[in-house]
SERO-233855 format. One line per 4 residues: number of its first residue (from 1); for each residue x, y, z of N, C-alpha, C. Coordinates in pm, 1 decimal, decimal comma. Example, Ala and Ser with C-alpha at 12.3 -4.5 7.8 and 13.67 -1.06 7.14 Angstrom:
2
1> 1319,0:-569,0:780,0:1230,0:-450,0:780,0:1320,0:-330,0:780,0  1285,0:-225,0:708,0:1367,0:-106,0:714,0:1290,0:3,0:787,0 .
//
This chain:
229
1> -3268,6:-292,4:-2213,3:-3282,8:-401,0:-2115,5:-3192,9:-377,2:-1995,2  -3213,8:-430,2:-1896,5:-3122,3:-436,6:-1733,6:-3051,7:-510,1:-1772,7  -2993,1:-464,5:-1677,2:-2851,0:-574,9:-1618,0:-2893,9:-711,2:-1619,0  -3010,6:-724,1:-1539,9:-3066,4:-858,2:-1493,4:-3159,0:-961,6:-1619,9 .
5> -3177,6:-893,1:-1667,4:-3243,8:-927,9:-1782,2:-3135,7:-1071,4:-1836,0  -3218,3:-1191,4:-1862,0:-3117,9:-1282,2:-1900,6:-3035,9:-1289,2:-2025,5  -3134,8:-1208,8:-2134,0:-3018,6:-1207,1:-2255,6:-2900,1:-1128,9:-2201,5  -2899,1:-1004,5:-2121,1:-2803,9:-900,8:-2078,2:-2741,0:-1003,4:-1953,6 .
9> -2770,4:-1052,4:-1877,9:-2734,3:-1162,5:-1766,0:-2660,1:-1253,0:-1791,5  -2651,8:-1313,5:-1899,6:-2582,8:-1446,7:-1967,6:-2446,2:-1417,7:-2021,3  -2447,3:-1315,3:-2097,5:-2277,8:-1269,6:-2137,3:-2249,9:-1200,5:-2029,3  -2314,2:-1113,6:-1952,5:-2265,4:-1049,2:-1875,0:-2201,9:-1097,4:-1735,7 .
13> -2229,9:-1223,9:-1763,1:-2190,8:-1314,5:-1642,4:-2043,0:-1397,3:-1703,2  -2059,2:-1402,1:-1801,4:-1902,0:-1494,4:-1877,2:-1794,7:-1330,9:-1872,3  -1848,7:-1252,0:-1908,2:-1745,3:-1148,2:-1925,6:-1690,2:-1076,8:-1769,2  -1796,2:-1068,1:-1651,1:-1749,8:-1129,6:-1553,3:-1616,7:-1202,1:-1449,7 .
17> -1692,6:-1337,7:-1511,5:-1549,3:-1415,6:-1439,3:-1415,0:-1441,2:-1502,5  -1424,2:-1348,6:-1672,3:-1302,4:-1339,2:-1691,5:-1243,2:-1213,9:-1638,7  -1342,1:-1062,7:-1658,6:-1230,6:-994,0:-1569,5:-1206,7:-982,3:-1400,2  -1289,8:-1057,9:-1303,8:-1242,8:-1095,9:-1174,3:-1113,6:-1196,5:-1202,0 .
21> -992,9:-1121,7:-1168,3:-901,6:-1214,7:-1161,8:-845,4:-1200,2:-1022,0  -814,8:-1313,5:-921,4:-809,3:-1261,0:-769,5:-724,6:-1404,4:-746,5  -573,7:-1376,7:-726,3:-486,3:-1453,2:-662,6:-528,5:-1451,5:-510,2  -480,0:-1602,3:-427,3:-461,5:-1622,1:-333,6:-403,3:-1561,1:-209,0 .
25> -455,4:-1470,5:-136,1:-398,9:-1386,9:-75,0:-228,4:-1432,0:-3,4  -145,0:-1339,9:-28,9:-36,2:-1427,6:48,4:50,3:-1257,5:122,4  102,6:-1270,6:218,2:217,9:-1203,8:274,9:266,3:-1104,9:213,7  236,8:-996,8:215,6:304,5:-894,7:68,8:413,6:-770,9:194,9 .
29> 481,1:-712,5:65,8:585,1:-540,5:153,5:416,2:-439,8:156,4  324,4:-503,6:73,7:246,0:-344,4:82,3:96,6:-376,5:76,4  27,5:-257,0:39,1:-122,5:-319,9:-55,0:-193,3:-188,4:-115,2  -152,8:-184,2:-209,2:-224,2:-65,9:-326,4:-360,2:-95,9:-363,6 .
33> -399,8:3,6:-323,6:-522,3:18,2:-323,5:-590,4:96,3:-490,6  -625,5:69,0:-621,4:-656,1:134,4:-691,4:-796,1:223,4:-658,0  -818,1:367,7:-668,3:-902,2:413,5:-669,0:-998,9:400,3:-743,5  -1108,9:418,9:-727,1:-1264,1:452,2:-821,5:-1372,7:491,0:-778,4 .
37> -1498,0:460,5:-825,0:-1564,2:543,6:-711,3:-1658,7:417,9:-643,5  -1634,9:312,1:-618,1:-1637,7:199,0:-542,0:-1535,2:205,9:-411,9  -1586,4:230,6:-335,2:-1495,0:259,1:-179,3:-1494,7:137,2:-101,6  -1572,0:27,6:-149,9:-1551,9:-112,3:-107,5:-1392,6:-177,8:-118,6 .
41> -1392,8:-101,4:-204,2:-1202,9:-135,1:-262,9:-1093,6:-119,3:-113,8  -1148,5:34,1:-55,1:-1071,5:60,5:47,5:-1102,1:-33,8:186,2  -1260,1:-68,3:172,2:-1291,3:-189,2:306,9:-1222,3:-346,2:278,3  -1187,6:-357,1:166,5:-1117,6:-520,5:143,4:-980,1:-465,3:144,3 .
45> -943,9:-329,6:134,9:-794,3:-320,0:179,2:-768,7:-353,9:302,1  -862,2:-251,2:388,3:-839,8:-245,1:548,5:-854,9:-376,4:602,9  -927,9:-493,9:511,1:-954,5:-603,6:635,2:-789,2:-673,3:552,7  -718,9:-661,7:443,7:-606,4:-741,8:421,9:-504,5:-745,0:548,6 .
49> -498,1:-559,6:559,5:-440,9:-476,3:651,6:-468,9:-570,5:816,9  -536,0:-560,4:843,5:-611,1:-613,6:1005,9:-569,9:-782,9:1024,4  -556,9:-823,3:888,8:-521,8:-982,5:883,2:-365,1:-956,0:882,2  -293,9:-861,3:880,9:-152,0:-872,9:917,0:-63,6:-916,8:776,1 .
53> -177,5:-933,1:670,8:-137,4:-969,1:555,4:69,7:-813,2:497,9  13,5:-748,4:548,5:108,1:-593,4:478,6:119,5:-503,7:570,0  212,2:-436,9:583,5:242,4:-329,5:708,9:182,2:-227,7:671,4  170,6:-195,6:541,0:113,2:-0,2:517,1:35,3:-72,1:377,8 .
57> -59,3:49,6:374,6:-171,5:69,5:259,2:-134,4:155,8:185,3  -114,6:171,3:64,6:-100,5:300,0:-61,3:-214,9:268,7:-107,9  -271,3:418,4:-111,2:-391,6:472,2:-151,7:-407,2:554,4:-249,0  -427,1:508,2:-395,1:-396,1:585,7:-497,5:-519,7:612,2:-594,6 .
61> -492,3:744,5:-617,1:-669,2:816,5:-705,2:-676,5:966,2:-676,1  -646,0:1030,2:-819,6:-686,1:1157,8:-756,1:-859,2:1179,2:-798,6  -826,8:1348,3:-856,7:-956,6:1397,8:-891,1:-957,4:1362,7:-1049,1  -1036,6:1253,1:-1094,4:-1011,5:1192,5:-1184,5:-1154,9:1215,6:-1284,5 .
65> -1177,0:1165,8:-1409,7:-1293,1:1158,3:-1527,6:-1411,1:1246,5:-1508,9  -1335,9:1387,3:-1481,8:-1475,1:1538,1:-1421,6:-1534,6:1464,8:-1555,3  -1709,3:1480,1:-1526,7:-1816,2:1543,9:-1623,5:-1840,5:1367,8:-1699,7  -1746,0:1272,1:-1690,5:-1735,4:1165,0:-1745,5:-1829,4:1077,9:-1669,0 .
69> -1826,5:937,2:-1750,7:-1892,2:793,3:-1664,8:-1873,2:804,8:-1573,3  -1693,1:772,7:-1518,9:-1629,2:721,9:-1412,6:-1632,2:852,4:-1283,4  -1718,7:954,2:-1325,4:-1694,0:1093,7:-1201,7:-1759,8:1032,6:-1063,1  -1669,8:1061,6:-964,2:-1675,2:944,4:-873,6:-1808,7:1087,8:-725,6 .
73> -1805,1:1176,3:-869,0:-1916,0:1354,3:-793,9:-1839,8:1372,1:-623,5  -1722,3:1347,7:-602,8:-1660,3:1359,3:-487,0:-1577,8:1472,4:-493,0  -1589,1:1576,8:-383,9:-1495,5:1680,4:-403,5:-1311,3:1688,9:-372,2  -1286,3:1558,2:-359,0:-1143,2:1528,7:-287,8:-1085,9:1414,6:-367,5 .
77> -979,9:1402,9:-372,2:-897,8:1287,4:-461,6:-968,1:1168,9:-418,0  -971,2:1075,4:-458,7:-1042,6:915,9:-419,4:-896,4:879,8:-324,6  -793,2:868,1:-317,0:-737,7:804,0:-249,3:-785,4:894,7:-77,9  -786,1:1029,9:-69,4:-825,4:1075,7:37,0:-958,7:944,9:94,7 .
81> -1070,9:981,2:3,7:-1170,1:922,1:40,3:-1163,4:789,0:55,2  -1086,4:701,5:0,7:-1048,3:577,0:42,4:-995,3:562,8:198,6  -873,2:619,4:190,2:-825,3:662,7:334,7:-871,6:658,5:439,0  -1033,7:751,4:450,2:-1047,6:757,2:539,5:-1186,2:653,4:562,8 .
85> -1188,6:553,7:479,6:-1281,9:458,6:423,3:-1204,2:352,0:552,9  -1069,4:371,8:513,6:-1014,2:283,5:576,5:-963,1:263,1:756,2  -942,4:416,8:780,8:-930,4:446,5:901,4:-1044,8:397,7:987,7  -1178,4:423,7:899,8:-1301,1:381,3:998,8:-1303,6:221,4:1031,7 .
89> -1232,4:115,5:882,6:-1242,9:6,1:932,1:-1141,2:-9,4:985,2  -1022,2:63,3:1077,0:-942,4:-17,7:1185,7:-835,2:26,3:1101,6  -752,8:93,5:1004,0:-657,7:113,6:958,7:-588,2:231,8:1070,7  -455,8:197,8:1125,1:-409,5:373,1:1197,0:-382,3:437,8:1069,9 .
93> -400,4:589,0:1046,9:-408,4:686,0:982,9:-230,1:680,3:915,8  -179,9:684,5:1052,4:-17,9:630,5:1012,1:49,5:488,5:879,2  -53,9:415,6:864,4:-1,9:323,1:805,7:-67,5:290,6:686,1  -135,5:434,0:658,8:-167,2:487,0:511,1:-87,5:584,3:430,5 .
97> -34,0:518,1:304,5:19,8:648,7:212,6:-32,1:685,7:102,9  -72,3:825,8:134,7:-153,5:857,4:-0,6:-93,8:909,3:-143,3  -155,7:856,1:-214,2:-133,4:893,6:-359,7:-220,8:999,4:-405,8  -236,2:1071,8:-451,8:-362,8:1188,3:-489,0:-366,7:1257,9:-598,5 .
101> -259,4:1191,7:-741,5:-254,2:1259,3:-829,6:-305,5:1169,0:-964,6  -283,9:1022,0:-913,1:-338,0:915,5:-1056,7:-486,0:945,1:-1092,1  -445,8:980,0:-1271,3:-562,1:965,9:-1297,7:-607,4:875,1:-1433,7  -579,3:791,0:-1398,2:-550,3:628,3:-1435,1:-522,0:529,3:-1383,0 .
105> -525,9:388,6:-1433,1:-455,2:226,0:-1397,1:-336,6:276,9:-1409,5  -263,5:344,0:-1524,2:-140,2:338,3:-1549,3:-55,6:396,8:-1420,0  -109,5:547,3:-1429,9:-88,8:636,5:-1292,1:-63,4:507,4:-1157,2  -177,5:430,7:-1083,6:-232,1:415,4:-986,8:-39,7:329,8:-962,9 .
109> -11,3:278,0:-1079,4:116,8:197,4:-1051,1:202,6:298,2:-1028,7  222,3:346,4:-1121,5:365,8:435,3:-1147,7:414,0:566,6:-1049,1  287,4:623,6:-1024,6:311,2:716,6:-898,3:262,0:633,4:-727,7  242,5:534,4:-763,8:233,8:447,3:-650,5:378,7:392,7:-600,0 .
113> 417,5:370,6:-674,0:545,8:300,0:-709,2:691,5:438,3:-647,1  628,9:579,3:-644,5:704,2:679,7:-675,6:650,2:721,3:-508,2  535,4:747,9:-443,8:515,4:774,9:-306,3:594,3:654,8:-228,7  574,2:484,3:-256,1:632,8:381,9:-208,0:818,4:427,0:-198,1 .
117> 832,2:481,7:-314,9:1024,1:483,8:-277,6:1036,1:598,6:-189,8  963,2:743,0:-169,3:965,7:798,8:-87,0:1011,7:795,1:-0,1  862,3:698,2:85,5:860,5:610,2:221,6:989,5:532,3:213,2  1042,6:519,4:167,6:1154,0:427,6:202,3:1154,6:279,1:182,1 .
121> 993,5:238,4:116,2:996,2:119,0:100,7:1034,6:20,5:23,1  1086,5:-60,2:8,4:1157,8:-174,5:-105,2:1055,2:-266,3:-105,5  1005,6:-292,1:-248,5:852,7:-357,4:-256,1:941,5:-489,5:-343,0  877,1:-631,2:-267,7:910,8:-691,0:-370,9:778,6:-783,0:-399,7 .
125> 654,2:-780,4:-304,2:542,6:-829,9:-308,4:430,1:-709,9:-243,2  317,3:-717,6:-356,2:243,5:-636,7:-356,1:97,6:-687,9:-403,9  1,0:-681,5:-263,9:-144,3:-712,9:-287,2:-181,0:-584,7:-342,9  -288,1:-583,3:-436,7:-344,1:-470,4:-535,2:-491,3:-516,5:-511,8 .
129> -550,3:-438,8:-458,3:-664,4:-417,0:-424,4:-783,2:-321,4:-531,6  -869,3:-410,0:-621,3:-907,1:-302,2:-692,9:-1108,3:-352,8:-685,5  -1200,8:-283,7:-773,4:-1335,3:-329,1:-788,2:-1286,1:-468,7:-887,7  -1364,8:-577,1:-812,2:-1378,3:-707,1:-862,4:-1353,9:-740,1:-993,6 .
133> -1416,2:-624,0:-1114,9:-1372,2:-623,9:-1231,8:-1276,0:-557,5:-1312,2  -1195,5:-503,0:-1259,3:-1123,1:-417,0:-1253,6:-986,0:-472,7:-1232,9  -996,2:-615,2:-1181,4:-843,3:-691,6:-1155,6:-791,4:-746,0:-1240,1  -802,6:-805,9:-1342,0:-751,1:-840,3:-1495,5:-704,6:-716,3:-1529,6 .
137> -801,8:-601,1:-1532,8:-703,7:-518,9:-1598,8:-599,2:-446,1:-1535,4  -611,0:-450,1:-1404,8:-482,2:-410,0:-1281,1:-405,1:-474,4:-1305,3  -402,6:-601,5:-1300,2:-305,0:-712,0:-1347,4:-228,0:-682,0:-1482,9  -340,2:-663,1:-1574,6:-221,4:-643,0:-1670,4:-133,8:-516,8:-1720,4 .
141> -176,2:-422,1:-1599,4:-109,4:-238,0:-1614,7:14,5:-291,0:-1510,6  -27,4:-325,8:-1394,3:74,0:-353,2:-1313,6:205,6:-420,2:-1399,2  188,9:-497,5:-1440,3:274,4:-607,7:-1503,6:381,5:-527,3:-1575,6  295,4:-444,8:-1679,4:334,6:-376,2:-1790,3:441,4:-275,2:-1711,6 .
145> 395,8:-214,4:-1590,6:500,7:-56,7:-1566,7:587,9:-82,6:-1430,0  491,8:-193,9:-1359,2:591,4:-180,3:-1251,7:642,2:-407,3:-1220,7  700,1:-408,2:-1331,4:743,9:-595,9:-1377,4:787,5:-633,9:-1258,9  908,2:-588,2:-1186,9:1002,7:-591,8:-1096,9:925,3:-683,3:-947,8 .
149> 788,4:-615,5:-898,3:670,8:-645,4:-801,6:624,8:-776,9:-837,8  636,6:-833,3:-769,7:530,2:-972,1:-758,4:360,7:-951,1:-748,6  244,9:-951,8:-841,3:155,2:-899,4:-775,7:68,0:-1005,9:-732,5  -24,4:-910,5:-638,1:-128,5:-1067,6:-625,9:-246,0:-990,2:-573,0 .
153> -349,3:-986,2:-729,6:-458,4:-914,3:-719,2:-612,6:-969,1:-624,3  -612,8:-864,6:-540,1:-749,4:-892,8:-466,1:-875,5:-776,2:-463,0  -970,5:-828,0:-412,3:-1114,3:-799,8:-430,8:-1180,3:-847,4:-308,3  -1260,9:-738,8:-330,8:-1399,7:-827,2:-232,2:-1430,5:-943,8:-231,5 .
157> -1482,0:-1026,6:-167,8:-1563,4:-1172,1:-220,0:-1680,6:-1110,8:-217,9  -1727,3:-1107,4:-378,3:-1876,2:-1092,8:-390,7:-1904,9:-1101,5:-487,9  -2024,3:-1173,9:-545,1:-2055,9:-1226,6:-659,6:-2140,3:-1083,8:-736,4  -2108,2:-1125,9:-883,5:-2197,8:-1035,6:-974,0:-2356,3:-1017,7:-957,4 .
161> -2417,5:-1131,9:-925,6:-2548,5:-1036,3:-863,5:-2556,5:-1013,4:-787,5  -2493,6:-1013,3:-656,4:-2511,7:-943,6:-523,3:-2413,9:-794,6:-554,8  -2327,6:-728,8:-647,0:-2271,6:-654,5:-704,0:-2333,4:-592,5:-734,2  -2363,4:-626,9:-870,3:-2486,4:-511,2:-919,9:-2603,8:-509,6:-885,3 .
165> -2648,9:-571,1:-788,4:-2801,9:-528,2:-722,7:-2765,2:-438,5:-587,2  -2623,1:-378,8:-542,1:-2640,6:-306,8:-458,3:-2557,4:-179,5:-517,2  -2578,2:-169,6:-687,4:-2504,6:-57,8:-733,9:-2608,8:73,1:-738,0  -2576,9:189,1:-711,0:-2678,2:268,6:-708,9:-2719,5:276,5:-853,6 .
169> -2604,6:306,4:-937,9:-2680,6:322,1:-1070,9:-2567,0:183,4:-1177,1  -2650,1:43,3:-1185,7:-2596,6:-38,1:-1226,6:-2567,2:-25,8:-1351,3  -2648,4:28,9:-1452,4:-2597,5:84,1:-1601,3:-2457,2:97,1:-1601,2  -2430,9:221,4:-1527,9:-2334,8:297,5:-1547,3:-2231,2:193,0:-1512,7 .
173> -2270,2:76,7:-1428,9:-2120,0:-25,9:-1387,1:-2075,0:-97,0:-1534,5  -2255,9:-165,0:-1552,9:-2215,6:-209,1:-1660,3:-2124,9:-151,5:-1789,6  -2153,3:-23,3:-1830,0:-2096,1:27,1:-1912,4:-1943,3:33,8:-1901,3  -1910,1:64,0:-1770,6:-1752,9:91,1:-1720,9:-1713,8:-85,6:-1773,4 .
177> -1747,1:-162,4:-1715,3:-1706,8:-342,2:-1674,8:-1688,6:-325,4:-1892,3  -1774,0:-332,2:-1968,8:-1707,0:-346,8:-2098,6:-1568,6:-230,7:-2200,8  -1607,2:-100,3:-2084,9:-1512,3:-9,0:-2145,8:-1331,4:-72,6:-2090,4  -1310,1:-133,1:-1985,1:-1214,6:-236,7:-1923,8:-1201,4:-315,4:-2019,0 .
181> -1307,9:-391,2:-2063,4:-1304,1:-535,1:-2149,9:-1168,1:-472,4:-2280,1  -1244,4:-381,2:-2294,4:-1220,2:-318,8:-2459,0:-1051,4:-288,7:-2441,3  -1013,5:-207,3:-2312,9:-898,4:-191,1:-2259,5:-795,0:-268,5:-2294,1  -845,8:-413,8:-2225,9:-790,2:-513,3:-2218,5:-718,0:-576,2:-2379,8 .
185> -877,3:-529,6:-2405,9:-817,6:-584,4:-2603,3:-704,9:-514,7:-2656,7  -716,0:-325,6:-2619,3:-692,1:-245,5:-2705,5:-497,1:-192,0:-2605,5  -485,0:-198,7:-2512,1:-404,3:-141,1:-2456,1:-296,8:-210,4:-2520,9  -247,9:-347,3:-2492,8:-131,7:-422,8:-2472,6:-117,4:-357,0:-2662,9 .
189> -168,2:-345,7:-2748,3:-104,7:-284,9:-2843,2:-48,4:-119,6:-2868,7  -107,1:-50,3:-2785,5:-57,3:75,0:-2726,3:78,8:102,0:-2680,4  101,3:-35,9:-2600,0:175,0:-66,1:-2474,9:191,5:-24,0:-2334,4  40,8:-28,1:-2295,6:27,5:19,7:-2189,2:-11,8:-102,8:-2082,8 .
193> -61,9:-225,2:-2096,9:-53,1:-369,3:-2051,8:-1,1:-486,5:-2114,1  29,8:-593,3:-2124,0:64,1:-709,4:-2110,3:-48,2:-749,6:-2209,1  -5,0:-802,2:-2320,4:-118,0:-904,7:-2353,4:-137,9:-1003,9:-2300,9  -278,9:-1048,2:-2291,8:-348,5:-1154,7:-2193,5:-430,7:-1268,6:-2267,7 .
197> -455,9:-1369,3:-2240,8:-501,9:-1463,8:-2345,7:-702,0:-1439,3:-2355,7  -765,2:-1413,1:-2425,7:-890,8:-1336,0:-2452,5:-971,6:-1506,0:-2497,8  -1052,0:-1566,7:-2459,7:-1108,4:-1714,8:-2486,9:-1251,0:-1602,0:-2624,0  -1256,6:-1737,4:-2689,1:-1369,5:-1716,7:-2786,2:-1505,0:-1703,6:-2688,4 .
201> -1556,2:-1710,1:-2615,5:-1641,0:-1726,1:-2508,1:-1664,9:-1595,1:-2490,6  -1566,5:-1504,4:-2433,5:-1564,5:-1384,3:-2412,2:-1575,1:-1310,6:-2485,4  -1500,2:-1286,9:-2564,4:-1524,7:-1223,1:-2684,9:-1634,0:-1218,8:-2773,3  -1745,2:-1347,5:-2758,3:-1879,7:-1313,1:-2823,8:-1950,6:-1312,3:-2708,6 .
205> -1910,2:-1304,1:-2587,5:-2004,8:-1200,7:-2491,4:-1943,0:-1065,9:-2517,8  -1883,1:-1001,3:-2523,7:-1882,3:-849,5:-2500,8:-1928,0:-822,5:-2674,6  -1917,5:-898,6:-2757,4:-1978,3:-829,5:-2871,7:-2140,6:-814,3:-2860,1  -2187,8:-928,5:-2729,6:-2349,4:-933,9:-2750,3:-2378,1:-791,3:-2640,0 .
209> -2291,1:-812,4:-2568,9:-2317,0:-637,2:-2493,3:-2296,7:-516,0:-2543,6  -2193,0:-562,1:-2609,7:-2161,4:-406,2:-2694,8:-2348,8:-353,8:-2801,3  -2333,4:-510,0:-2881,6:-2506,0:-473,6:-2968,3:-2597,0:-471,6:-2917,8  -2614,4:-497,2:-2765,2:-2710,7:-467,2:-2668,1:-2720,3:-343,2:-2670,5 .
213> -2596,7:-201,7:-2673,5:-2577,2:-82,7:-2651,7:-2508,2:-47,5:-2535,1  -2415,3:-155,2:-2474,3:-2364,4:-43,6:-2361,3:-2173,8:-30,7:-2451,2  -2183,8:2,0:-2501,9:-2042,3:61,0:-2567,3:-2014,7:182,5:-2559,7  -2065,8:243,5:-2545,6:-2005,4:390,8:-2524,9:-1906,6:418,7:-2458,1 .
217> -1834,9:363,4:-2326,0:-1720,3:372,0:-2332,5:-1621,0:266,9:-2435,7  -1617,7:264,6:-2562,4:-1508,2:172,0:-2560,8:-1410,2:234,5:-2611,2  -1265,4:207,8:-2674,7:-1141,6:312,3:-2691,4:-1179,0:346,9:-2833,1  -1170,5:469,1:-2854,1:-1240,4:517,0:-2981,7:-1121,4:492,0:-3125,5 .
221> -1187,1:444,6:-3194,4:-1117,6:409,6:-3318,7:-1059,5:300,4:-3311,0  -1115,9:185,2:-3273,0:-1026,5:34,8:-3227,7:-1163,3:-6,0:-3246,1  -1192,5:-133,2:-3325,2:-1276,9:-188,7:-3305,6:-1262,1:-320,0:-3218,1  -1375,0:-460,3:-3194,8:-1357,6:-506,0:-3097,9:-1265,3:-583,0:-3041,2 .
225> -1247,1:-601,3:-3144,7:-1094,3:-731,8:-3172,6:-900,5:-637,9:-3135,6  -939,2:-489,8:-3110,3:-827,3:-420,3:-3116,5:-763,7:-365,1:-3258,0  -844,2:-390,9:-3383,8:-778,8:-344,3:-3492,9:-863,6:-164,4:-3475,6  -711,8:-102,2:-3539,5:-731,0:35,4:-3560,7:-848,7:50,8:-3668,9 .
229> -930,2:145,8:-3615,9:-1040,4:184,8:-3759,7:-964,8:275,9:-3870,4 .
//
């Protein structure tokens, strides 16, 4: 079944607006940009940027998941290609710093965090710019590696069906949007995020997606709930 399809439409819409998580834009030292292969990420940076919201953009993503879901088929780090995503909407070239080696959420903080002291910058508020579903779990990597930052996660404004009806290949989103979900379950026992509060709601939506069949990304040997197999 599609995306659109209402049995696939109905959880896929609760699982959704739990992982869009998008604080109130406010005044930040910066705005990290997580890479992927959604470059919309870098156009809701550049307009934070243009609103005077942050002085400089960190742009973080290298050459990340060859041969995988997430292969973004680009021959250059994603933060390059963000970059210059951003220059076209009005960013000076100057008041971008690139990151080009994360190849992860975890990465996107930690060597973000490591180009930022470089520059000389002292971060104590930081907009994080990531794909719409993708901010719960930014939120809770951020939290986990770099505590110290105030964050305040943003996104596009754009709703899930105007989302996935302009994805080239929407499967493949869908599949990514529950391999996150699973993240979410499975990391904070790893200790790689923050545990986060998971509603019964959600959780029997991503089980009705998972038996729909889009599981194939989920963390292997964890079942859904996060217990080890």
């Amino acid at each position: 079944m599609a995306w659109s399809d209402p049995e696939i439409a109905r959880p896929l819409g609760v699982v959704w607006d739990y992982m869009r998580l998008v604080h109130p834009a406010a005044p930040a030292d910066a705005i990290l940009t997580l890479g992927s292969f959604d470059p919309q990420a870098a156009v809701h940076a550049a307009s934070l940027w243009r609103a005077g919201l942050a002085p400089v953009v960190i742009m973080s993503g290298g050459i990340a998941h060859r041969g995988g879901l997430l292969d973004t088929g680009w021959d250059r780090p994603e933060a390059e290609v963000f970059a210059d995503v951003a220059v076209r909407e009005g960013v000076p070239r100057e008041k971008i710093l690139i990151e080009d080696r994360a190849q992860n959420t975890g990465d996107n903080f930690i060597l973000g965090k490591a180009v930022a002291a470089r520059a000389g910058l002292h971060l104590e508020k930081l907009l994080v710019v990531a794909k719409p579903y993708m901010t719960r779990r930014g939120f809770a990597t951020g939290r986990k590696v770099w505590p110290e930052v105030e964050l305040y996660m943003q996104c596009e404004p754009i709703d899930m069906d105007a989302y996935f009806a302009r994805e080239p290949d929407p499967e493949r989103t869908l599949l990514a949007m529950i391999g996150d979900l699973h993240r979410i379950v499975v990391y904070p026992v790893l200790g790689f995020q923050i545990e986060q509060e998971r509603p019964d709601a959600v959780m029997q939506a991503f089980a009705a997606l998972v038996a729909a069949g889009y599981g194939s990304r989920l963390v292997a040997r964890y079942d859904l709930s996060g217990r080890r197999l």
